[in-house]
Every structure is written in C-alpha cells, then in structure tokens.
LOTIDREN-299128 format. One record per residue (C-alpha): y, x, z. Coordinates in Angstrom, 1 decimal. Layout:
BEGIN
Y,X,Z
...
This chain:
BEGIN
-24.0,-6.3,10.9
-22.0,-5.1,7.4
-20.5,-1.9,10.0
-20.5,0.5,7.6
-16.9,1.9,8.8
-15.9,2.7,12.2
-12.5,3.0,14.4
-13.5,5.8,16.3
-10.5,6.8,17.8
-6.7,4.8,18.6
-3.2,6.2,19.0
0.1,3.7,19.7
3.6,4.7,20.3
5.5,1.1,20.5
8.0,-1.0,22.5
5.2,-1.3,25.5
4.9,2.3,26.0
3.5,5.7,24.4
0.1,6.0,24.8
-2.7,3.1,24.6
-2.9,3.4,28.5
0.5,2.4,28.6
0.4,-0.4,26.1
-2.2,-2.2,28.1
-0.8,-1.5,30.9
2.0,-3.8,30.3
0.1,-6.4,28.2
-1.9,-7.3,31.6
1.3,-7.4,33.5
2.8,-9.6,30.9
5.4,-7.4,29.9
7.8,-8.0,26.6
9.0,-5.0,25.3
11.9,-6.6,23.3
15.2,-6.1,25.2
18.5,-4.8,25.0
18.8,-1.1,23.6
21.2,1.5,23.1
20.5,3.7,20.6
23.2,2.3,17.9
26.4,0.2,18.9
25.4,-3.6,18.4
29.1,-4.8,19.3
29.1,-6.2,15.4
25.8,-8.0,16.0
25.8,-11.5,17.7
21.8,-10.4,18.0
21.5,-7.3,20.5
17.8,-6.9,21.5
14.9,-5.2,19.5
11.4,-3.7,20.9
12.2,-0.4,20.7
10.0,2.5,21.9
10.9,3.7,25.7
12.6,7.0,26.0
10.3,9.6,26.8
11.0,13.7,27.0
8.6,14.0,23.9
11.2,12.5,21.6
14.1,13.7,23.2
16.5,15.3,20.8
14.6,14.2,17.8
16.1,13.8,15.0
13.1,12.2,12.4
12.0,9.4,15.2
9.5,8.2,12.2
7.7,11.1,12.0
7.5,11.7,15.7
6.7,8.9,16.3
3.2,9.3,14.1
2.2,12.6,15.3
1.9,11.7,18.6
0.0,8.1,17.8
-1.9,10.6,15.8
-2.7,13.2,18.2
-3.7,11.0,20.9
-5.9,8.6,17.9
-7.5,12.1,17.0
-8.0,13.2,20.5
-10.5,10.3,21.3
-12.5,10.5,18.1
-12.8,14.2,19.1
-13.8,15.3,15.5
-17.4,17.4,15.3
-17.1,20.7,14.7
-18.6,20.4,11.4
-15.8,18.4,10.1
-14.5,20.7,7.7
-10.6,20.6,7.6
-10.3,19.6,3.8
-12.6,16.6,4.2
-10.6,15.0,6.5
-7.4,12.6,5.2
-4.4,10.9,6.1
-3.4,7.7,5.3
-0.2,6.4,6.5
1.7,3.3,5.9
5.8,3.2,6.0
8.3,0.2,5.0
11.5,1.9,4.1
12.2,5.2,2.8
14.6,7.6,0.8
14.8,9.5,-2.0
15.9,12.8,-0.3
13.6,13.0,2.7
10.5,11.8,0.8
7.9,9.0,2.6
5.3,11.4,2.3
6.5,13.4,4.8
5.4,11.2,7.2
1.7,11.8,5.5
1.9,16.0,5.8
3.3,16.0,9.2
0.8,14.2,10.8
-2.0,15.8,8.9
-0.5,19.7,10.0
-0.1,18.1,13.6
-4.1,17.4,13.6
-5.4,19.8,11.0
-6.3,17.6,8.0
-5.8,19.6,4.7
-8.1,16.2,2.7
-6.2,14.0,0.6
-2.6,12.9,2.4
-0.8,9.9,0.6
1.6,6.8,1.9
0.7,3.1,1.4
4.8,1.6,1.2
4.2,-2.4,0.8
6.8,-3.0,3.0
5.1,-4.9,6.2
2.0,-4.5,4.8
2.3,-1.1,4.5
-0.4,-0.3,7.8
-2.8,-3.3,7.3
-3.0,-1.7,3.6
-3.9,1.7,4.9
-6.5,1.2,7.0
-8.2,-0.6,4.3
-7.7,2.3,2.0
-9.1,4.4,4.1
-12.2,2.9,4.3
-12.0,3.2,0.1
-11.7,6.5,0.5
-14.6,7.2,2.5
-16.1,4.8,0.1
-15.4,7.1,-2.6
-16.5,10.0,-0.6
-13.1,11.7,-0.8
-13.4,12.6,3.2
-15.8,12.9,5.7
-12.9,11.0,8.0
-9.8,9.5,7.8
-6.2,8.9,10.1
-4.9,6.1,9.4
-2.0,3.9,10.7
1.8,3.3,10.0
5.5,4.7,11.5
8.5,3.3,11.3
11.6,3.7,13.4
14.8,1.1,14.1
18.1,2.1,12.5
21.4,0.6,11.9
21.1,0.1,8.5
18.0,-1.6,9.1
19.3,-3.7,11.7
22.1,-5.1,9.8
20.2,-5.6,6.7
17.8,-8.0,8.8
21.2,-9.1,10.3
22.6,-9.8,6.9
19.3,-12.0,5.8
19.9,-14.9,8.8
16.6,-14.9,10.2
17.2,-12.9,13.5
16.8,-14.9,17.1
19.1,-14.1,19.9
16.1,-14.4,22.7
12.9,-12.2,22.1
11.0,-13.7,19.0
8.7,-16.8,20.1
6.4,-17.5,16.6
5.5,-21.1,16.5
7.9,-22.4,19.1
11.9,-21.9,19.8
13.8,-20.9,18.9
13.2,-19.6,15.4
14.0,-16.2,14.2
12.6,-12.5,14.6
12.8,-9.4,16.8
13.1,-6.0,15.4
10.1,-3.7,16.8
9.6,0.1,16.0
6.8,2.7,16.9
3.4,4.4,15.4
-0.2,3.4,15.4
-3.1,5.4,14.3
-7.0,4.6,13.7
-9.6,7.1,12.9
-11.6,5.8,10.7
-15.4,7.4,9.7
-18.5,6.6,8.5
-20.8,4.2,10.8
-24.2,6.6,10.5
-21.9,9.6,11.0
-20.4,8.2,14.1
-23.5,7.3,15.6
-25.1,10.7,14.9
-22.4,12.3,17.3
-22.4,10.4,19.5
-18.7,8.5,19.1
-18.1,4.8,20.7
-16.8,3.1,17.9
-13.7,0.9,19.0
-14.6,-1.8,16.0
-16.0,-2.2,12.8
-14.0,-2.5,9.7
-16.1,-5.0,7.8
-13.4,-5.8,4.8
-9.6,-6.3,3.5
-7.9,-7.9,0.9
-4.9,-8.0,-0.4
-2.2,-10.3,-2.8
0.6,-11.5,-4.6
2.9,-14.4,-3.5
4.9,-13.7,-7.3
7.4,-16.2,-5.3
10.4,-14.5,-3.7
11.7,-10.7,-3.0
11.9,-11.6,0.9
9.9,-14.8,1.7
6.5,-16.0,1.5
5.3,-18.5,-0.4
6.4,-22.1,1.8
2.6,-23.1,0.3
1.0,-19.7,1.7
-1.1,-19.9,-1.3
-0.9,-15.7,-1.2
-1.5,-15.2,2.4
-4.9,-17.8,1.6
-6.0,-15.3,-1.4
-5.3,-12.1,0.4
-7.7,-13.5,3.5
-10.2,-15.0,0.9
-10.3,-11.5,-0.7
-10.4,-10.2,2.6
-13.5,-12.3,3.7
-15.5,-11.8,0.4
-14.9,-8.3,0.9
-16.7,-8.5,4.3
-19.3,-10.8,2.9
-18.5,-13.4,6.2
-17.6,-17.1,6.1
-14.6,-18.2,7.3
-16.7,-20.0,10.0
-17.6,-16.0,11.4
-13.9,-15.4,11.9
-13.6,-16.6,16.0
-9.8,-15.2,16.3
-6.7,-14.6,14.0
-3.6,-12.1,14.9
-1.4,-13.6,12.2
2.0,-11.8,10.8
3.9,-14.2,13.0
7.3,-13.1,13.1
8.7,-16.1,14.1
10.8,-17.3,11.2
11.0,-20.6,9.0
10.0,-19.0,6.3
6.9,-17.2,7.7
5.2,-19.2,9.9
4.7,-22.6,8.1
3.0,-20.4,5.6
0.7,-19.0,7.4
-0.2,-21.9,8.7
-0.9,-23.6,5.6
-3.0,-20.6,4.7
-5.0,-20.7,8.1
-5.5,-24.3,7.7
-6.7,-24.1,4.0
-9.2,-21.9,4.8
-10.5,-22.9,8.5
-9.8,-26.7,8.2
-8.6,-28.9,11.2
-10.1,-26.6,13.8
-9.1,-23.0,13.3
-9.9,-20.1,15.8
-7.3,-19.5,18.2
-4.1,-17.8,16.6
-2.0,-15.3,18.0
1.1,-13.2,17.6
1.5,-9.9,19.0
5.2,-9.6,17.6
6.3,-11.9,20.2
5.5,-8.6,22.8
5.9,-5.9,20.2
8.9,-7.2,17.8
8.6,-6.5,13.9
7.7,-2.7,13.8
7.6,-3.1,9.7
5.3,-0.2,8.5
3.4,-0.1,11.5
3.4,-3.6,12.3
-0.4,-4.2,11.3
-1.6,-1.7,12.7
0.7,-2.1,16.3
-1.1,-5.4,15.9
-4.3,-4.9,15.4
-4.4,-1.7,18.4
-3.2,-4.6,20.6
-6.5,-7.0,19.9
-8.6,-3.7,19.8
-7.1,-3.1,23.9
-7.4,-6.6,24.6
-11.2,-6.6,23.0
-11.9,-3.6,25.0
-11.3,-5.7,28.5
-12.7,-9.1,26.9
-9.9,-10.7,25.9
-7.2,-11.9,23.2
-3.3,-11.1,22.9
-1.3,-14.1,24.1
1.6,-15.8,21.5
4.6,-14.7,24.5
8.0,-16.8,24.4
6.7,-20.0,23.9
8.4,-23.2,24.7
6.1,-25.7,23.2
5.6,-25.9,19.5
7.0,-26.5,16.2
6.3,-28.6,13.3
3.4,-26.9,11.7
2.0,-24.7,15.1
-1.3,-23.7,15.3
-3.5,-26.0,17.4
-4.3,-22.8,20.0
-1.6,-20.3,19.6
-2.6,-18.4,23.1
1.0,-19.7,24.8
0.8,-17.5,27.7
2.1,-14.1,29.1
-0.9,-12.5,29.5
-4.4,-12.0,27.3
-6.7,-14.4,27.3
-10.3,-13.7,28.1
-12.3,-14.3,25.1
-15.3,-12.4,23.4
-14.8,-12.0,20.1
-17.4,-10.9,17.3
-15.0,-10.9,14.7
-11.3,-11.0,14.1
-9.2,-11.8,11.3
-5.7,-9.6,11.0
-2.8,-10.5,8.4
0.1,-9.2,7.2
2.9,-10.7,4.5
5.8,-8.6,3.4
9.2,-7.9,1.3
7.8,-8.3,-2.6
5.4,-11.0,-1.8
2.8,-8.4,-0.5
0.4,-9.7,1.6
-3.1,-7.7,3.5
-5.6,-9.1,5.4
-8.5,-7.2,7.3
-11.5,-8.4,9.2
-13.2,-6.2,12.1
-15.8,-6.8,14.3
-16.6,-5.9,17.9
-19.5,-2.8,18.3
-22.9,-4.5,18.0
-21.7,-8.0,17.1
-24.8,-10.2,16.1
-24.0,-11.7,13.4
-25.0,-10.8,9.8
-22.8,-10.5,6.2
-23.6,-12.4,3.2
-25.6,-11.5,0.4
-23.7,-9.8,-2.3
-23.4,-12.1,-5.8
-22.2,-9.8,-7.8
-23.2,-5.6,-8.7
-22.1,-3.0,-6.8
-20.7,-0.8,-9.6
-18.8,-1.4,-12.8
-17.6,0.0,-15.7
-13.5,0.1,-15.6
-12.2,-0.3,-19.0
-8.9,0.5,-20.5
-7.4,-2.6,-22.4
-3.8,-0.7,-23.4
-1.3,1.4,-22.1
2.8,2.0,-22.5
4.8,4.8,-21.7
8.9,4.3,-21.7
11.1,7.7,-21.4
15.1,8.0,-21.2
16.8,6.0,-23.2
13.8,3.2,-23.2
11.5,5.3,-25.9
7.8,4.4,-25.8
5.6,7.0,-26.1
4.2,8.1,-28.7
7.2,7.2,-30.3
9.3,9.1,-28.2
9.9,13.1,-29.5
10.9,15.2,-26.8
14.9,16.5,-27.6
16.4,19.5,-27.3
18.0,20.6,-24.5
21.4,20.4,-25.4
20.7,16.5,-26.4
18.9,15.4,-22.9
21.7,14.3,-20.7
22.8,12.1,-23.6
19.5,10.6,-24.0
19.6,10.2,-20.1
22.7,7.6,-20.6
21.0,5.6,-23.2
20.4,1.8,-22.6
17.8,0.8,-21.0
14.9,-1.2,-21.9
15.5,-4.6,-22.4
12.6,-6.7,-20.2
13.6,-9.9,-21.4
12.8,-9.1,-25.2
9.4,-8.6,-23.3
8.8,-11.6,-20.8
9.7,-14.7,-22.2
12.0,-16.6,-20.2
13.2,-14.1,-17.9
16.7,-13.8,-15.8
17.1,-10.0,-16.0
20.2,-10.4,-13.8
19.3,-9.0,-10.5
17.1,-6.7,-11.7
18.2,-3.1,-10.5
17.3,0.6,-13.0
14.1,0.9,-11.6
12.8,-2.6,-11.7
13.8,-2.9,-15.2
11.8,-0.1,-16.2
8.5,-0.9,-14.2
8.5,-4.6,-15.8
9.2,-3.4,-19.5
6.5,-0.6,-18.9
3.9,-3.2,-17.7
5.0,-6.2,-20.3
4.7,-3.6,-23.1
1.3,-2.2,-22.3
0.2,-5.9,-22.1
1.5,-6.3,-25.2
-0.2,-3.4,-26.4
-3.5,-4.9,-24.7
-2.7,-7.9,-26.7
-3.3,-9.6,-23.3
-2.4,-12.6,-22.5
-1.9,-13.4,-18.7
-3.4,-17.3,-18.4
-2.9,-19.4,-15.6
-6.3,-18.7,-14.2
-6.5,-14.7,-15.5
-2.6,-14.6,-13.2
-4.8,-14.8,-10.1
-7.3,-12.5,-10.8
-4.7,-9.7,-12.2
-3.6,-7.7,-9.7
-0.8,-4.6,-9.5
-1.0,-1.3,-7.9
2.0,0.7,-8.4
3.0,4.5,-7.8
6.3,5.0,-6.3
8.1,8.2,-4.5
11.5,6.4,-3.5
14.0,3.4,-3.5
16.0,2.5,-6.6
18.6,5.0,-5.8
21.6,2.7,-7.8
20.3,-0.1,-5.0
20.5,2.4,-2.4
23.7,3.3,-2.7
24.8,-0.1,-3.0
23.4,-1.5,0.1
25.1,1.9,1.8
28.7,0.8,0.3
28.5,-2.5,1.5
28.0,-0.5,5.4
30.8,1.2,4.7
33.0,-1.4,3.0
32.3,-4.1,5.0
31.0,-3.0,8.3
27.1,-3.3,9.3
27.2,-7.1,9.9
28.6,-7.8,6.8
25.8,-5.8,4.6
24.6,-6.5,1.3
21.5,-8.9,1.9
20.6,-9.0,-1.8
21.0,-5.4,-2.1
18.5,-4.6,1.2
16.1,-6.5,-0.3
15.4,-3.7,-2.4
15.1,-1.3,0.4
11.5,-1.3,0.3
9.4,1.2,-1.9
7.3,-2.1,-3.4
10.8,-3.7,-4.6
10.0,-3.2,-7.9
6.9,-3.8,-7.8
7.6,-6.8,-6.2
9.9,-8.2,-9.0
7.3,-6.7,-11.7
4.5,-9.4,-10.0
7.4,-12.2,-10.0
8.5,-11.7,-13.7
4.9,-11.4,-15.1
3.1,-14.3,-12.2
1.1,-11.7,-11.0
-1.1,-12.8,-8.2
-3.7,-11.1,-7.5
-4.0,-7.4,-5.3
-0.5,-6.0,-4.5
-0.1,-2.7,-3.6
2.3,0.5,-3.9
1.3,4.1,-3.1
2.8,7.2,-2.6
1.6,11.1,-3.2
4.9,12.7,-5.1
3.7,14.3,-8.7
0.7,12.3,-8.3
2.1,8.9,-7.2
0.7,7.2,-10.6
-1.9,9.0,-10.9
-3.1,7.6,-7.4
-2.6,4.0,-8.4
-4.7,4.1,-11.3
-7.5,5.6,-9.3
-7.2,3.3,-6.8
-6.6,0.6,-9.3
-10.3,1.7,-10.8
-12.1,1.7,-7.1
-11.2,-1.6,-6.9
-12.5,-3.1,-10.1
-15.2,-1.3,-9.7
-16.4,-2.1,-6.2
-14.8,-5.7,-5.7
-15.3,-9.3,-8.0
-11.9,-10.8,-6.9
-9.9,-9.3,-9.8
-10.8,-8.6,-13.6
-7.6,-6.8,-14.5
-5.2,-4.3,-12.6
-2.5,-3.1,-13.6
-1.9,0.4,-12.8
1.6,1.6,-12.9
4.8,3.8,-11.6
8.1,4.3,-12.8
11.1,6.7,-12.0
14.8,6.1,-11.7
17.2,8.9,-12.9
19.1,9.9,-9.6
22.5,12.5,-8.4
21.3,14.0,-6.0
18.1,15.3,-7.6
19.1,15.8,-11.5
16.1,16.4,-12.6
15.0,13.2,-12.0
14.6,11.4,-15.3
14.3,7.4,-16.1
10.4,7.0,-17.2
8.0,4.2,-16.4
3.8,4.4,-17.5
1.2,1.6,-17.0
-2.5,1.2,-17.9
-4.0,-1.6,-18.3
-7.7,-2.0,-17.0
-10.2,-4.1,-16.6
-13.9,-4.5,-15.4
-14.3,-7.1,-18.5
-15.1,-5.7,-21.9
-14.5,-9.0,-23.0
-10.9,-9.0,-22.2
-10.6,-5.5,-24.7
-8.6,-6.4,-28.4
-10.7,-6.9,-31.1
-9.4,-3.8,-33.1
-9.5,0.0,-32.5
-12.1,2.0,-30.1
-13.5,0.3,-26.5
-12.1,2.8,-23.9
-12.9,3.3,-20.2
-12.6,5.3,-17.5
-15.3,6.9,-17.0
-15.1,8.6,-13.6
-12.4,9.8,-10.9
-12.4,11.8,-7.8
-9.7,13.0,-5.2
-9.7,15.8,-2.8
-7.2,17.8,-0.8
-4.4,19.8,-2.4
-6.0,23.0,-2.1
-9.3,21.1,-4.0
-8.6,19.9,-7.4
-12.1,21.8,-8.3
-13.7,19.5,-6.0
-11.6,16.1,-7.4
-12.9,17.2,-10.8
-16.6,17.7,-9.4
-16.7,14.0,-8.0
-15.5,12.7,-11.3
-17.8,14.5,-13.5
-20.5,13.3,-11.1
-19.3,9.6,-11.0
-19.1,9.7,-15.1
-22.7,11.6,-14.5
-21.2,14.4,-17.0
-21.1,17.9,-17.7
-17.8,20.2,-17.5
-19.7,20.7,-21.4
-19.3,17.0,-22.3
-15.4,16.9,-21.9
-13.5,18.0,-25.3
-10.2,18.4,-24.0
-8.3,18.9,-20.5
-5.1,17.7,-19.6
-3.7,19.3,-16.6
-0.3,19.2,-14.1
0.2,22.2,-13.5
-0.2,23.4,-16.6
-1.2,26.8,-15.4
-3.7,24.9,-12.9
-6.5,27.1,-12.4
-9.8,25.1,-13.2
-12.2,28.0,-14.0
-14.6,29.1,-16.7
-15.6,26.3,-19.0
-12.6,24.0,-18.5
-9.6,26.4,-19.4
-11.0,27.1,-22.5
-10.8,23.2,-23.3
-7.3,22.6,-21.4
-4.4,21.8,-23.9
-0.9,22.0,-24.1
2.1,19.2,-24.1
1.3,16.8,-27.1
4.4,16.6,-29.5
4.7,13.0,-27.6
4.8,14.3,-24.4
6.8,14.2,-21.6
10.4,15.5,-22.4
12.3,18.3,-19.5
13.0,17.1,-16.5
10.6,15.2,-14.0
8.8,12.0,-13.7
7.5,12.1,-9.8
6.2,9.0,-10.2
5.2,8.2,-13.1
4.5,11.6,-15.5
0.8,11.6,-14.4
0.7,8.3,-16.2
2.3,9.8,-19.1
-0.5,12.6,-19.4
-3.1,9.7,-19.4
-1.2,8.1,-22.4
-1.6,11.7,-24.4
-5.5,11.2,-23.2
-5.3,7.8,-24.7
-4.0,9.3,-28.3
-6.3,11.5,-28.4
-9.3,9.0,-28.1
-7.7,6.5,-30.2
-6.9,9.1,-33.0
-10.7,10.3,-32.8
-9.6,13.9,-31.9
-11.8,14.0,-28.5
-14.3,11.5,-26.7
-13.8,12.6,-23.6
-10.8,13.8,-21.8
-10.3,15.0,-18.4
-6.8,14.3,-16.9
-6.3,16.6,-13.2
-3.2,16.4,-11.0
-1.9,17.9,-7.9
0.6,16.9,-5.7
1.5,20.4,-3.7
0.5,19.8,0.2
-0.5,16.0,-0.8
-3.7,15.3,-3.4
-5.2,17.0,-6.3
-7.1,13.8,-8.9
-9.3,13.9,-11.3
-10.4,11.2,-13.8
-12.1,11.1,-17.2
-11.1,8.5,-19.7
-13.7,7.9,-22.8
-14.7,6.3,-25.4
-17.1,3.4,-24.2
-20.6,3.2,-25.3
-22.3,0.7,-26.9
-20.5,-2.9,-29.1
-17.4,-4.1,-28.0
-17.7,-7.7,-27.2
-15.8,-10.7,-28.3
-12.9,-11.7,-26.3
-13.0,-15.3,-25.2
C-alpha cells in the first residue's frame, strides 16, 4: 500500500464534545450537536442554532476561543502519538488551517501557540483557503515531510463562532432554521466551531517506535472553481479536478475509493455540485456519501479536518458517519447518503474527503485504513523536476513595477503611499474592476504583469493546468472595515454580504483566479515576513513532485493599513513552471534551483537543504540576498551577502509580499549577468526561516510551442 505518511495521533474539540472520547461517544448515541446557544444575542436572527463547542472549565474565561480551542485538540493529538524521545524539538512542525482572520491579531498566532503548547520550535505557518483551510494542511504536511523539513508534523484547523461571522452567513441567505440536513430538507446550513489536530509522520518511522497509525494519507489535491467569490461551480467541474488531482496523487482509481465524506453543507449551491463531481468521476454507482456537517455544523477552518476525525472514530469501531436530518432526498442526492442517526458499520480500505470554499478553493484527500490490501498505481511520470522561472513583476506604492520603481526619500513616502493604484484592467482584457477591493487589485495586476513579462499566454487547456498559491498575512483592511460599518450601521442582520465575502485570507486570491480563469491548485499561506516566500517554495514542491500542473503562480501582496502604518501597498509574483518549453524565446533560461525550510531558529539548516537539493556548494553561489539583513549565515556566505539593490524595496514593510521582492533583485541580477547563482534566505521571527537558490539553467532553452 502507497502508506508512506501516517496519522499517528488525533485531537477534536467540536460541537459533540472536547476530547475524541467524547465525540464518539455521542456519534453512537446519535447525538446532533447543533442547537440553540448563548454566547451572542441572536434576537436579530430569524436562524438561532449553531454547533457550538460545549462549555467546559478549560475555556472558561477565555478570551481567544480560536486558539484555545487548537491547543487543547493539539495536546491531546500529541499526547497519543507520544513523540520519541529522539524527536528533536526543531524538527517537529505545525501546520494549522484557519478561515477568517485579522490584521491586528495575526492568523499565525494560532500556528505559535499550539507549537509552544507542545514544544515544536520546526517550521510553524497557516494554510487560510477559507473552508479548505484544514483539508489543505494536512496535505501540506505530508509535503513537508516530503521535503524533509520535519521529522513530524501537527496538523489540523481552529476556528471559533462569532457575531460577525454569524451575521455575515446571515446576510448571504443560505442559513436553515432546523439543524443542517445535506441532500434532503430543508435546504440551508448550520454554523459549527471547534479544533481538530492530526499528527502526521513518516510510515517507517512510525513503525520503528512502535506507534498505531490511525490511517494512511495516500494523497490530496487541490483547485480552482475561477466561478464565484462564495459558490461553487453549479457544474462542480473544480470539486472533480481537485479529487482527480487528489486520486493521481495517491496513484488509486476512483474504483479504490469505497466511501466519500463530502463538504455537504447543505445548501443549493453546494450540494448539486458535488454531486455532479461525485457522479463524473464514480458513474451511476458511487460509494456511499456522507456528511458529517449535518452532526458537527460548518466549523470553516477546521471543517475538514472535524470531518475527517469523525470517519477516522467511526473507522476505528468499523463503521461510517451517517448523513443526520434527513427527510428523504432532493433532486440531485446521492444514491446512498447514510440517512440515519447513527454510523453505519462498514469496512473501509480507503476514503475520499472533500472540501469547497469562499474563492472557489476546493481540497480533496484520500486515506486509507492501517494495512489495507490494496496496491497504488504505477507512476507515469518522474519523480523530480526542474522548476523553471518564466517571469516575474513587482508593484510598490503608487503601482511602480520594480525595477522601475526608485526607492524615495523619506519626506516623499506618504505621498507616494496615496498614489493610484494599478490599473488591472489595462492588464486583463475584459475585466469589471468594480468590486475589486485595494488588495485584490494589486495581487491581479502583480500576477497579469508578470505574465506579461513571461510573455505567457494562459490558453484554454494551459487555464487548467495553472495553478495559484498565494502568500497572505491578513484581510483587505478597506473591506474589513466596511463589512464592520455595515454591523454598526445597520445592525448584524442587516450586514454587508458583498463586503463579508472578502472576509477570508484567499479573497484575493480568489478574485486573482476569477479574473485570470485560473483553474488549476488553489491555495493561500501564511508565515508573516515570509508569507511569499512560502508560497513560492511550496509553489516549486509542487511542480516538482506532481504532473497535474505545468505552471504556478506564486504570489502575495500587501494592503497599506491605519492601524499598522508601516504597512505599505506592494504585490510580487513569479511565474514558474516545470516546462522549459513554456520559457520566452529571448533572454537567459532561469530556474530554481533548490529550496529548503527549517524552524525560525534554523535558517542555517533551510540554506543546507537547498544547497543539497541544487547539489551545490556554499562556493558555487555568487551573491546572497538575505531578510534580516544582518542575518547571521556564517563564514563563506557573508562575504557574498549584498545589500538593497537601487530597485529595492522602499521604507516601510511588505509582510507579505517583500520576500517576493528580494527574489525579483535575484532575478536582475541573473538576467543582467552579474551572478549565476543567487541565494535568497528569509525568516519569519517565531514562524520559518527559507532558503532557495534561483540560477541560470543549464543546457539550450527549447522552443515554445
């Protein structure tokens, strides 16, 4: 069996209870956990149920329910791998996933408080696709043990209810009065909260020590709708490539698959979709299909992987989660939704989990049962890659493309600050830029323009294989505060629906996918200074390791802000590709030639892994680029480190996206012939440190077909 990653250990805070004990608990006993609460007055709402967690003394007084919510799934995820000994602290990571989140607080605190809780000082970073956010990170963290970054990784999702969230879901129509019932009446969905947390580690490892592996994660996948900010895709064409990516990933058939725990929420939009996907891709006689929101509710972040702890429980006692609340089905019902209150006995080899969210995200992940018989398919393609770099784009205040853009003096920076922005639709032909908020604007025209620059054109059939992975530290604060005002104004069941829409951390990455028919991978990451920096490596695994997409674009972009005035409008993107083909015709063939991550503490160690993935010497590079500029990296890279190019990034701060910005002073460099090789390291204080080398490829640049 293709096991080559392990859950070793499971933590769930949710609407059935704290603790897995607890959850299961009330699954046998048929419990719903979506009822009245009364945490926030509801007396605007017709709609006055959600699943929201029980009170216990552990979160009594608390005022960040997210976070505590996470450190104890954590702790008790941890506690049942019961880590070795000779698990070094800095090899071990945190992955967490998180829907909505704010510019002041930060999502990554959700990341460092559950890696002090448990002692993880490896790699700590947020996957924010809205509903995807979970399903996303437990995939992730199997790249990262893939790319040997830790020895093991905590991985799950948090979110908690609030009013705002509430109304905004209040504002959009699609909320039932009775608990959620996907595939039946009546239509709508239930709010949900909570925490769940996997531990994820290497099979051979696990087995050394002795663990009992919960399940195998044999593959994910992930994509694009490029259809709407809040619905799927009525066709679910998007939910069918993120479980075909999923599958090919996992080198099983679709025939393998013997149960799916769809997204289910229970809504006309959602669930016709899915089951177009399902039936695409299983025919007329699909595996049974379940929901586990109809007993959990829509916890957002932490929906997948709420979800996919209930099959592992269910698994565990030879069984299925049940579809709860149904009354008989709808038009376009799965054939076997599991209508009952209780699980289902069933043995299952190997499941099928998806997720579809805000932005037209959408993750899929297969796992498999310990010791399931069956065997993967054969690879077709190599396992390894070269990532090339077709062009890149840098925009700074006032819309200036580096290296165009000269940094100004001080006294001339808050007027360059209230310069236009840049205008996407000179960019994208045929785009409506009304609707776009600051930020999206600025993530579109940096991706458009480093197309351009790529001389790139997206085709019909190149649109599916292109995929988008995006670094992001916040909400577009101008949509933030407008969805806030509309609270205030108006009262919480009057609030701004188009305005929540953009209350997710993939909202513009979301409307960058829509504007350029992005379809392929979808996915936004977070690790402060480093947030860019993180997608591009990630954007590089991917092409490296997987055949479903030949281009990513790799991208993150920043939105001036009050609060935090240092804050400055900037966008970056790099465009890559595992196709030398796909390179322009004119100028040098670059790539990237290696990458590594490590802990915060570690950038020495990032910077080892990429050397050794580039299978270089620290004497090969000819210049360093580094963030902190007075980053310590030793004898034999100092010497080589340089200062801010003349292009580079002006005062103030780019969380997002000034990593990328560094990588486009790489990029002069190679294309002016001034180096060959140039090492870029970040570090994110308590998060990451990054390492990647960008070159000049060897050997004749094909022609592009």
């Amino acid at each position: 069996m293709n096991a080559e990653y392990v859950i070793t250990g499971l933590g769930m805070v949710c609407a059935l209870g704290v603790g897995c004990d607890e959850a299961w608990k009330a699954m046998q006993a048929g419990v719903c956990g979506i009822r009245p609460f009364g945490r926030f007055a509801t007396d605007a709402f017709s709609i006055r149920i959600a699943g929201t967690v029980p009170d216990r003394p552990v979160f009594a007084g608390v005022a960040d329910r997210i976070v505590a919510y996470a450190v104890e799934a954590a702790r008790e995820a941890v506690a049942q791998a019961s880590f070795p000994e000779h698990y070094r602290a800095e090899r071990i990571a945190v992955v967490m996933g998180a829907s909505v989140g704010a510019q002041e607080s930060g999502v990554e605190r959700i990341a460092v408080s559950v890696a002090q809780a448990c002692g993880a000082r490896g790699p700590r970073l947020i996957v924010s696709t809205a509903c995807c956010s979970s399903t996303n990170a437990l995939g992730l963290a199997r790249d990262l043990l893939q790319m040997d970054m830790a020895d093991a990784v905590i991985a799950g999702g948090a979110d908690e209810l609030s009013l705002e969230l509430f109304a905004g879901f209040y504002s959009l129509g699609v909320m039932s009065p009775e608990p959620c019932a996907p595939f039946s009446q009546p239509t709508g969905m239930s709010l949900g909260e909570g925490a769940g947390v996997a531990v994820v580690e290497r099979s051979p490892e696990a087995e050394r020590r002795g663990a009992k592996p919960l399940a195998a994660i044999l593959g994910y996948g992930l994509s694009s709708d490029a259809s709407h900010p809040t619905s799927p895709d009525p066709r679910g064409d998007g939910i069918a490539r993120g479980i075909e990516s999923a599958l090919k990933d996992a080198r099983i058939s679709p025939a393998a698959i013997q149960y799916v725990n769809v997204h289910g929420t229970g809504t006309n939009a959602n669930d016709p979709a899915e089951y177009h996907a399902i039936h695409r891709l299983f025919g007329d006689n699909p595996p049974p299909v379940s929901a586990s929101k109809s007993f959990l509710g829509h916890a957002q972040g932490a929906a997948g992987i709420l979800e996919t702890a209930s099959v592992l429980l269910a698994m565990q006692h030879g069984c299925i989660p049940p579809t709860m609340n149904f009354k008989g089905p709808r038009m376009h019902a799965p054939a076997d939704p599991v209508a009952q209150a209780t699980p289902r006995p069933a043995v299952v080899d190997a499941f099928l989990k998806t997720n579809s969210a805000f932005g037209g995200a959408n993750a899929s992940i297969v796992l498999a049962r310990p010791g399931s018989p069956f065997a993967p398919l054969e690879r077709d393609e190599p396992g390894r890659r070269t990532v090339y770099l077709l062009g890149a784009a840098a925009l700074g205040p006032g819309g200036f493309a580096h290296p165009d853009f000269q940094a100004p003096a001080d006294e001339t920076f808050s007027a360059r600050l209230d310069s236009a922005l840049p205008k996407p639709e000179r960019l994208v032909r045929g785009l409506d830029p009304r609707g776009l908020d600051r930020l999206e604007a600025l993530l579109l025209s940096s991706c458009a323009l480093a197309l351009e620059k790529a001389r790139l054109k997206l085709t019909s059939s190149l649109k599916t294989e292109t995929g988008l992975f995006v670094g992001a530290t916040g909400i577009s604060p101008s949509s933030g505060e407008q969805y806030l005002s509309s609270i205030k104004e108006r009262g919480p069941a009057s609030a701004s629906a188009h305005a929540f829409a953009k209350m997710v951390l993939n909202a513009a990455a979301g409307a960058a996918s829509r504007a350029l028919s992005i379809k392929g991978p979808l996915s936004v990451v977070s690790a402060g200074h480093c947030s860019g920096f993180l997608a591009l490596v990630y954007a590089c695994h991917w092409l490296a390791t997987r055949g479903d997409a030949r281009v990513v674009l790799a991208a993150g972009a920043d939105e001036r802000f009050a609060a935090l005035p240092k804050i400055v409008d900037a966008a970056g993107c790099l465009v890559l590709s595992s196709d030398a083909s796909l390179a322009r015709p004119d100028g040098p063939l670059l790539s990237v030639a290696g990458w590594g991550g490590a802990g915060a503490d570690e950038p020495l160690l990032a910077v080892a892994q990429a050397l050794e993935r580039a299978k270089l010497t620290r004497a090969d590079l000819d210049a360093v680029i580094r963030h902190p500029e007075n980053l310590d990296l030793g004898e034999g890279l100092d010497s080589r480190a340089i200062g801010r190019l003349r292009s580079s990034f002006p005062p103030g701060e780019a969380r997002a996206s000034g990593s990328l910005w560094r990588c486009m002073d790489a990029v002069s460099l190679l294309e002016s012939g001034r180096a060959r090789r140039v090492l870029v390291v970040e570090q994110a204080a308590d998060l990451i440190s990054l390492a990647v080398i960008l070159g000049r490829a060897e050997g004749t640049k094909p022609c592009r077909n």
